[in-house]
C-alpha positions as CSV (number, residue, x, y, z in Angstrom):
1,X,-2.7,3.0,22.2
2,X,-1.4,0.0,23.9
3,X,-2.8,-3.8,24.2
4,X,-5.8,-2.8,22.2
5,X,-8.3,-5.3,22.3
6,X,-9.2,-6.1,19.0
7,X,-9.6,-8.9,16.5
8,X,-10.3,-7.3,12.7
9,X,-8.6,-4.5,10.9
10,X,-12.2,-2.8,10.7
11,X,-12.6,-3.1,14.9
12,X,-8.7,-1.9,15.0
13,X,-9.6,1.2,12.9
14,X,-12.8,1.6,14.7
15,X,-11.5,1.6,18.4
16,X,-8.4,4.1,16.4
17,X,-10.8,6.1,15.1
18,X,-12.7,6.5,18.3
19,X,-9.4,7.8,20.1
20,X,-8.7,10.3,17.5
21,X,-12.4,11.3,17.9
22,X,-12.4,12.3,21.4
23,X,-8.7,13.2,21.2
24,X,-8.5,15.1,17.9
25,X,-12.4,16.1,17.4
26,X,-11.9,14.8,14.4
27,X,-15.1,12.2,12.6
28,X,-14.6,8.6,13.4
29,X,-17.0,7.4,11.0
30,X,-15.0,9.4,8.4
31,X,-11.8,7.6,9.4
32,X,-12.6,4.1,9.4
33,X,-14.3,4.8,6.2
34,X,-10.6,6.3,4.5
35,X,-8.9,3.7,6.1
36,X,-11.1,1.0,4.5
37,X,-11.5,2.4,1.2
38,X,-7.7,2.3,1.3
39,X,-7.3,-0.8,2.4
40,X,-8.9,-2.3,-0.7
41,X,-6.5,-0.8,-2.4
42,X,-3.8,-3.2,-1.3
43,X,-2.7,-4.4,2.4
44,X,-0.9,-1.4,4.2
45,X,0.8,-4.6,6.0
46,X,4.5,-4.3,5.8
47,X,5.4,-7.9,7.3
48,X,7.2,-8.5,10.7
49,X,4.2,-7.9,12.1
50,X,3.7,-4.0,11.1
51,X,1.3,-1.8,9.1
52,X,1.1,2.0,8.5
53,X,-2.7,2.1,7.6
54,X,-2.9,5.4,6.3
55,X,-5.5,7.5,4.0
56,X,-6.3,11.3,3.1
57,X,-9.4,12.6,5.5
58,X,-11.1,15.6,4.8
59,X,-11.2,18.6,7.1
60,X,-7.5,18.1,8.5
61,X,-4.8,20.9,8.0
62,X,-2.1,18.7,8.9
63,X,-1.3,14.9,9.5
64,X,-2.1,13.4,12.2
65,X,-0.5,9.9,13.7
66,X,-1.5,7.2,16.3
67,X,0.8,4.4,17.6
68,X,-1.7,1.3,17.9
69,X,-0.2,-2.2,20.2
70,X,-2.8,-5.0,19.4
71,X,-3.5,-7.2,22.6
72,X,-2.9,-10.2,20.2
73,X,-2.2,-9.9,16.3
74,X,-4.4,-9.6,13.5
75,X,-4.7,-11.2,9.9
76,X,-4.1,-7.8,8.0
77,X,-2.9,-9.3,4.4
78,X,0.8,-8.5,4.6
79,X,3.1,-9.9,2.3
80,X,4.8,-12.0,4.1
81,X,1.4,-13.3,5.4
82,X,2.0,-12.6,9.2
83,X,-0.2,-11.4,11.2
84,X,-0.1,-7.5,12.4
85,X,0.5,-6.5,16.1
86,X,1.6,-3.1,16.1
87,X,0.6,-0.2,13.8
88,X,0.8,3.0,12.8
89,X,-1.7,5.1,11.6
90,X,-1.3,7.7,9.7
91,X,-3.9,10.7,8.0
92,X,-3.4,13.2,5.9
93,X,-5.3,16.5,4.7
94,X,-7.3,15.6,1.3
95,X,-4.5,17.6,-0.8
96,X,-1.6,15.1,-2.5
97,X,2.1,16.3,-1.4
98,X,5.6,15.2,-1.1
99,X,5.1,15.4,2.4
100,X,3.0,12.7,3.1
101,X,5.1,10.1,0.9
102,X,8.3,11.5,3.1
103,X,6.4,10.3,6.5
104,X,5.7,6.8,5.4
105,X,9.0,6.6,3.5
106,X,10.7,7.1,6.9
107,X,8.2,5.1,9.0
108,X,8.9,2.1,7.6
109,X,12.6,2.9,7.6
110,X,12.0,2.8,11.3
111,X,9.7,-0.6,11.1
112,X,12.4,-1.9,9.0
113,X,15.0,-2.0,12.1
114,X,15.1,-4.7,13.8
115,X,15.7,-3.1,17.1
116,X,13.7,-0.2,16.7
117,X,11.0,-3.1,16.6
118,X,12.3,-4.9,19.5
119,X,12.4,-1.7,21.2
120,X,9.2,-0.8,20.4
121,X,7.5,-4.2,21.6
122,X,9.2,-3.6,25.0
123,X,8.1,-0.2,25.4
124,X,5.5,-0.4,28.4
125,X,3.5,2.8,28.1
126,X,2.9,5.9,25.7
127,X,5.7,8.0,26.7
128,X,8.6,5.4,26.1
129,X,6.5,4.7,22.5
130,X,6.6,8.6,22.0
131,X,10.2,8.5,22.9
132,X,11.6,5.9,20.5
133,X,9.5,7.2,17.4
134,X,11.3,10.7,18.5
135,X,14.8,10.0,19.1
136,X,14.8,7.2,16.1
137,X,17.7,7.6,13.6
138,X,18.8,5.5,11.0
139,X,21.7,2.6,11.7
């Protein structure tokens, strides 16, 4: 999703959850309710303007992602108390595994580089975004 038009993390996850709805058939008001719930937990906010909002969602067999380009950035708590323009959402089936840990471990790897960041930002439409998250590999 790019230049999503949105100005909370609660509209963000709504308008995410929406897409995964109609793309995924999966429950929106299921999804914006695991993502809050986790949220209070503690920011998902990396800094330099990334998040991996992510939370377990009954009913999936297997984790599901969606790349998310906010229009303009949004307060999202993140340590280094920037606001958030990109994100990546991330579910997960309601069981705990190693798995799940591995995917965020190496998604903010990738929001740690600088250029895959710069890259990223410069990407004009959902292919090249597919694209760079594919061919990433450490520096």
């Amino acid at each position: 999703m790019l230049d999503l038009d949105a100005t909370t993390k609660r509209s963000a996850f709504e308008a995410i959850a929406d897409c995964l709805e109609k793309r995924d058939s999966l429950d929106a008001q299921q999804i914006v309710a695991s993502l809050a719930e986790r949220e209070e937990l503690g920011s998902t906010g990396l800094g330099r303007g990334v998040a991996i909002p992510h939370a377990r969602v009954e009913g999936l067999s297997h984790a599901v992602a969606i790349f998310a380009r906010l229009a303009l950035p949004i307060a999202f708590d993140a340590p280094d108390g920037k606001p958030v323009s990109d994100m990546l959402v991330l579910l997960v089936p309601p069981q705990p595994t190693d798995h799940h840990l591995q995917v965020l471990a190496l998604v903010a790897e990738m929001f740690c580089d600088a250029n895959f960041r710069d890259a990223l930002r410069s990407a004009d439409d959902g292919e090249s975004v597919w694209r760079l998250f594919a061919d990433w590999s450490p520096s």
